[in-house]
N, C-alpha and C positions, 0 to 999 in steps of 0.2 A: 224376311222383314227388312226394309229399308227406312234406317232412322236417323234422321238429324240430330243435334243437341237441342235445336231448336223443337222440334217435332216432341223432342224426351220431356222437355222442360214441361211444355203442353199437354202430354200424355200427364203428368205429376198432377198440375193442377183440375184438369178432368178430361177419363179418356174419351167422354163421348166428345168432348172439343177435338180431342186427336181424331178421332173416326172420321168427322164430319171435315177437318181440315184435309183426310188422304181422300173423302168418298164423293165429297156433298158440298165441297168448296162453296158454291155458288151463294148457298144460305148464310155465309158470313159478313159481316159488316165489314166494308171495306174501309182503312184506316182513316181518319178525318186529318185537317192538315196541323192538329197538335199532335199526332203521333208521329206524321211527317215527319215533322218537326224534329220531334225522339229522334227519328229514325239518323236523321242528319247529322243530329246532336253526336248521337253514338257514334258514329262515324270518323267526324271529327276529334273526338275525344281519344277513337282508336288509335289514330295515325298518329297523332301527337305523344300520346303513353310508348311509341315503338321508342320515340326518342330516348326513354331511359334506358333502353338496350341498343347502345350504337353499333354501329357498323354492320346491323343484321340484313339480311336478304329477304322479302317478301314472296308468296307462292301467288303468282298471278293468277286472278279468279277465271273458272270458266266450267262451264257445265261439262267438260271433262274432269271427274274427279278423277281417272285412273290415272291422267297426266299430271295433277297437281300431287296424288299420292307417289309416285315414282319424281316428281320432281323434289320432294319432299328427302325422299331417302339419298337423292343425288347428291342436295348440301350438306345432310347428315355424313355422308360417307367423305363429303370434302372437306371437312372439319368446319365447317362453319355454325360460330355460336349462339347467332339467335336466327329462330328463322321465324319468319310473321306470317298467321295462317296455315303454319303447319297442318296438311290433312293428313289422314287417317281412316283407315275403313276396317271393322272387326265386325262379321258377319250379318253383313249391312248395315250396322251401326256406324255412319261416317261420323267426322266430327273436324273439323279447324280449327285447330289452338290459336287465338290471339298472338300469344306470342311462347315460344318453346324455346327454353333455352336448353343449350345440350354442355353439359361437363366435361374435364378433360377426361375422366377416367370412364366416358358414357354414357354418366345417367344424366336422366332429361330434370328440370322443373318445368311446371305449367304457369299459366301466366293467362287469368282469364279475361278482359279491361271493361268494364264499366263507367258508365257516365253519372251513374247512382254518387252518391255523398255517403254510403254507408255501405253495410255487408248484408244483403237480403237474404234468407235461406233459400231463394229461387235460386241466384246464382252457388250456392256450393252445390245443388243441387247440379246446375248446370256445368261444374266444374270436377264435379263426381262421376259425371259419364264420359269426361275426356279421358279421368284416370285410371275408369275402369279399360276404355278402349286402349288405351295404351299398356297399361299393363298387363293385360289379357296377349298383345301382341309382343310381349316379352320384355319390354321396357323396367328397367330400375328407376323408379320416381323418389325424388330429393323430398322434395315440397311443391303442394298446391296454392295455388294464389289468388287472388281477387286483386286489381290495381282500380281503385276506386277516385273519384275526388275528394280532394280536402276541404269542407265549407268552412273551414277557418280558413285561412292562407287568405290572405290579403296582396293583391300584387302590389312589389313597390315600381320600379322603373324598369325591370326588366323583368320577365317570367320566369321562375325560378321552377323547373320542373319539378324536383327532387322536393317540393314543400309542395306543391302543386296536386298532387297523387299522392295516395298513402298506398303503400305494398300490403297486403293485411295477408298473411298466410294464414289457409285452412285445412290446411293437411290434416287437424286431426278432426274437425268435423266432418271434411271426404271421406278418411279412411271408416268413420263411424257409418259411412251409409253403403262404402260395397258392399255388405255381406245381402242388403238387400235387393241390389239393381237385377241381379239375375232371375230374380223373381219377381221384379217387376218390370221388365222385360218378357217374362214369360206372359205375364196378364197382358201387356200392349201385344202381345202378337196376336192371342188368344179373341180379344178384340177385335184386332183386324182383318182377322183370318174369315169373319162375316164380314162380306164386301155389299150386301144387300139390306142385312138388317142393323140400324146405328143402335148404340146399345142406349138400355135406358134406365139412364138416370136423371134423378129430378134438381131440382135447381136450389140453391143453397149458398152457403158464404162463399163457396172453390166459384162460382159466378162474378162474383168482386175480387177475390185475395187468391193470388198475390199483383190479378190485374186485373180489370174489364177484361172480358173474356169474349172474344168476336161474334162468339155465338149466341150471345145474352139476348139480343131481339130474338132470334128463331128460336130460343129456348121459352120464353120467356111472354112474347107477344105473337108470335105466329102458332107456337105450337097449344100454350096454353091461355090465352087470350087474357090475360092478365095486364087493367089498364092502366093508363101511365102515371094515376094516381091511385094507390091501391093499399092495401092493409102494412104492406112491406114499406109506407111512407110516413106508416102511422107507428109502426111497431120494428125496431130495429131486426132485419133479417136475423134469425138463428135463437132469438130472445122465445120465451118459453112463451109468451102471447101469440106470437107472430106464428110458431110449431103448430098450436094446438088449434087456431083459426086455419092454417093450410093445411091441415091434414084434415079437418072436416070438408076440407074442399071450398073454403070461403077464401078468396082472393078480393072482391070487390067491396069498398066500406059498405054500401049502403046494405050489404046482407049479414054485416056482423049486429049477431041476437043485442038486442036492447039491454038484458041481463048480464053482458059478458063484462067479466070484473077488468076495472083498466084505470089507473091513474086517472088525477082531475084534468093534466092539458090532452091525456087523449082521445078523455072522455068529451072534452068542449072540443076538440078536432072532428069527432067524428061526429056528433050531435050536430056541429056548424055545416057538414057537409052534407049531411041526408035530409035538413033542412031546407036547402037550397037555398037558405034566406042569408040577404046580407045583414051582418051586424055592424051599426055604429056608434061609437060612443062619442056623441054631439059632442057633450063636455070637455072628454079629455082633448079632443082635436083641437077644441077651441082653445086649453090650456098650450099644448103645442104651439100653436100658430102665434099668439100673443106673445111667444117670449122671441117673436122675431120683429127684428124692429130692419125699417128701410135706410138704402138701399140693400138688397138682398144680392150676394155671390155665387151664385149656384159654381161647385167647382166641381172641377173630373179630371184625373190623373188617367195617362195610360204607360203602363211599363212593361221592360221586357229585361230578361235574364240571357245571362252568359253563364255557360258551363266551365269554359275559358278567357277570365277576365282581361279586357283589352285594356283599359284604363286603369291608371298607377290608382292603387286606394279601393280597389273596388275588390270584390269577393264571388267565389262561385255562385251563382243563383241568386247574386245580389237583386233584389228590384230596382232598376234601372229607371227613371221617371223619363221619358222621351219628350212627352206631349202631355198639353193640358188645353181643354175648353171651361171657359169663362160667360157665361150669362148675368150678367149687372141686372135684377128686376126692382124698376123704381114703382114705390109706392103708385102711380101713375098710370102701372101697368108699361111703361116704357121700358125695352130692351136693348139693351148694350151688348153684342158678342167681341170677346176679345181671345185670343188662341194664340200658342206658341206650339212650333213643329220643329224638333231640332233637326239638325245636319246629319244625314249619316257619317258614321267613322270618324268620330269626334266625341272625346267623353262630354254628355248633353248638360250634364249637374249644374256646373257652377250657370253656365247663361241661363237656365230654365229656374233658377234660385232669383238671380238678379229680376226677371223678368216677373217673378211674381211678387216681389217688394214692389214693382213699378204700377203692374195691374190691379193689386188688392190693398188699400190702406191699410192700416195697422187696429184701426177701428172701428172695423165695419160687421156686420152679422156675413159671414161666409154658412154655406150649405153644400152638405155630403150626402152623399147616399151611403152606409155602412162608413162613417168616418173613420175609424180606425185606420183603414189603408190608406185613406188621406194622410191623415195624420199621420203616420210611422214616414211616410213619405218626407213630410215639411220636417219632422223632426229630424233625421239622416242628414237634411242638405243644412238647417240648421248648426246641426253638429262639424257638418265638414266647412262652413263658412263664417264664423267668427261674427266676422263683423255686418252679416242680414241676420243673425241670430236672435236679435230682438224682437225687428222686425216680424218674422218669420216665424216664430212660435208666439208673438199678440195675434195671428193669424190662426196659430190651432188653438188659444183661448179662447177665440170668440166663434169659434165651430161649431154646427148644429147639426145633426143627425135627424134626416129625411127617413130614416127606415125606419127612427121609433116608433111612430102611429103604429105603424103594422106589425112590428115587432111588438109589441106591447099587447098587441089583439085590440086594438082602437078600433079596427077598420078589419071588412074581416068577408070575405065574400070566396063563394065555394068556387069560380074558378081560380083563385088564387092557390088550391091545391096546398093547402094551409102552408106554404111558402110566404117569408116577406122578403125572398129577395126580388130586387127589382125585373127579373126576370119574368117574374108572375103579375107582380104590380100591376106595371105598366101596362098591359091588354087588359087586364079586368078594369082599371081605371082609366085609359086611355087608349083604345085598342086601335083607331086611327094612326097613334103614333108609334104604335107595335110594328103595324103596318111596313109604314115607310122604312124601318131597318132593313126590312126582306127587298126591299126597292133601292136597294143603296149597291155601286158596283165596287167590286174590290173587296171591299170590308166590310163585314156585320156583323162584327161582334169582337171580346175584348183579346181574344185567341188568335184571332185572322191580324187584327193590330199589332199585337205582339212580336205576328211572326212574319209581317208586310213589311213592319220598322226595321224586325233583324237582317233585312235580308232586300234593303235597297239598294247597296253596295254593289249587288251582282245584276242590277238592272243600268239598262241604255237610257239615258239623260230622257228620252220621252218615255217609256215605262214608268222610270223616277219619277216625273212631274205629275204624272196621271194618279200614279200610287198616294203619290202627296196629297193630292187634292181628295182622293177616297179616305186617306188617316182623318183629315183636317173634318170631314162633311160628319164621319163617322163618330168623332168624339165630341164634333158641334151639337147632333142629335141626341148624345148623352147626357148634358147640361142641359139640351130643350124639354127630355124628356123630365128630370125634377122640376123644372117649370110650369110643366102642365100637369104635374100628379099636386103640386102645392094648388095650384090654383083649384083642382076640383077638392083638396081640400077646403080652401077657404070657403068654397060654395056648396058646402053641408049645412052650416049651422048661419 
């Protein structure tokens, strides 16, 4: 059996994902570009955690593992104290330690690094097959480790490593789970050992937790035609409604029995759906729409996180506000577009603060789609700028929240897939302007934005300019689009 850590971690969470990743590759969703993303992330995160162990030597990657494993024993044997990537191979169980530090008297610690904020059981899990593999090949192990990030740690002027990453040892939750790798190892091989038949098992929470699981379409939509709006959107996966509907073999709403006992919102969820019929409550909308008085601000924030904070003040996985689109709608029906696009590699806060005292009066009715994230946004730059502080939050006093109609069930129509976030909205209400997203180059969405802004730096001044104009076009059409879902409100009642 030839097994990764990687490969083990996925065998844990479910083997038929393992089967199909060694047998059947081809049926897996290949990663979108937020996992990219991950992928980068971790990376970077890796190289920079070596720092806390100086002067070590790295095992250059390459699909020779025999050469990285004897490379491996060669620093070992020259006394060298940490080595990055340490490989390993115990009957075909490979594995690369992050980083292995070796003792004077011999024994090793592990060192496993993470770009996570916390200690997930997926990783001791993953940390427990380095220590089986090492120990098995004879090794004295000190302590097991997880090096994770701090989401406290605030950078001041300089990056302070050592507050940066927290060292979390797990040596006694590893040593709690060798006694059963060997037997579970036995089951992955037993597994694998059918190269023709994938095994079968049915689909469940190990689908979501402790990841999206690549195989979740072929599981899920190919194999069992279970559609994208389904009982498992109405009834939380694993909940004792959800069991007793999938095991009679009911996946799709409109076949769950009329008699089946269910709470009142999932009872008016599933009623609104087999309906077909849209619901509207004239009234409330109209109650809504009056308490907006002109000119109206339609606003949109777009941000993006660092794993490792570049700017003095700022924190892991801070939200970062880069860009905003500004829509002025005068009573008149007149439109004003106003946008700010900050600079890359430059902390964006304080100009993207200024700029929006200059763009939004202090007394004007502003509009959000799900404000909160607006608002946590204006409050943060509030906080860190004194004197727009005033400013700045009479701007989240006078906020109004675009998502209550449908949040509230005001408005209420079966493709919205009893969804009110604007994801769903927006085509059922406006599906012209659904449209044009898919028509947009670069970026379509608040993901691709995210991870276009992080990552201008490493683009040629034309890529740069091109990329700009895609952010800019991308989050003008997210402001156009509360514009047009208010207006077909107004044109209910």
């Amino acid at each position: 059996m030839n097994l990764s850590k990687s490969l083990y971690t996925k065998g844990i969470q479910c083997q038929k994902a393992l089967w199909l990743k060694k047998y059947n590759k081809e049926v897996l969703t290949p990663p979108d570009d937020s996992a990219l993303a991950r992928f980068e992330t971790g990376n970077v995160v890796g190289d920079l955690a070596c720092e806390l162990f100086p002067n070590g030597i790295e095992i250059p990657y390459t699909t020779n593992f025999d050469e990285m494993i004897k490379q491996t024993a060669k620093y070992m044997d020259d006394g060298i104290k940490y080595i990055y990537e340490a490989t390993f191979n115990f009957n075909g169980i490979l594995v690369l330690v992050d980083v292995l530090e070796i003792h004077e008297d011999g024994r090793v610690s592990i060192y496993e690094v993470k770009s996570s904020s916390s200690v997930k059981d997926i990783y001791v899990h993953d940390t427990s097959i380095q220590y089986y593999v090492l120990e098995q090949l004879g090794f004295s192990i000190v302590s097991a480790n997880v090096v994770h990030i701090n989401s406290s740690y605030v950078r001041g002027d300089i990056l302070e490593l050592e507050e940066l990453f927290i060292i979390a040892d797990v040596s006694e939750e590893v040593l709690a789970l060798q006694e059963n790798i060997s037997n579970t190892l036995k089951e992955f091989e037993t597994t694998l050992e059918d190269k023709t038949n994938e095994p079968n098992i049915d689909i469940g929470k190990h689908c979501h937790n402790p990841y999206v699981c690549d195989a979740k379409d072929y599981c899920w939509k190919t194999q069992r035609a279970i559609p994208e709006y389904s009982i498992f959107n109405i009834f939380n996966i694993g909940s004792k409604k959800q069991v007793e509907l999938y095991s009679q073999g009911i996946t799709k709403i409109e076949d769950i029995p009329d008699d089946f006992v269910m709470t009142a919102n999932q009872a008016q969820a599933v009623e609104n759906y087999k309906s077909k019929e849209t619901f509207i409550n004239k009234e409330k909308i109209k109650e809504f729409v009056d308490t907006l008085t002109y000119p109206i601000y339609h606003l949109d924030f777009e941000t993006f996180q660092q794993a490792i904070p570049e700017f003095k003040g700022i924190s892991p996985y801070q939200q970062i506000p880069f860009q905003y689109s500004l829509h002025c709608e005068h009573e008149d029906g007149r439109l004003e577009h106003k946008e700010y696009l900050a600079q890359d590699g430059i902390d964006p806060r304080e100009q993207i603060a200024k700029r929006l005292v200059e763009d939004i009066p202090s007394d004007v009715n502003v509009l959000a789609y799900n404000m909160s994230f607006e608002k946590g946004v204006i409050k943060k730059l509030a906080d860190l700028y004194p004197e727009l502080s005033t400013h700045l939050l009479s701007i989240n006093e006078n906020m109004k929240d675009l998502m209550i109609p449908f949040q509230k069930k005001y408005y209420v129509t079966p493709s919205m897939n009893g969804s009110y976030s604007i994801k769903y909205v927006l085509p059922a209400l406006v599906p012209e302007l659904a449209k044009a997203y898919k028509e947009l180059e670069g970026v379509q969405n608040g993901s691709q934005a995210m991870n276009a802004f992080a990552n201008l730096g490493k683009l040629d001044e034309v890529s740069k300019s091109k990329m700009r104009i895609s952010l800019i076009e991308y989050c003008k059409l997210d402001t156009l689009a509360m514009v047009k879902i208010l207006e077909k409100l107004k044109g209910i009642y």
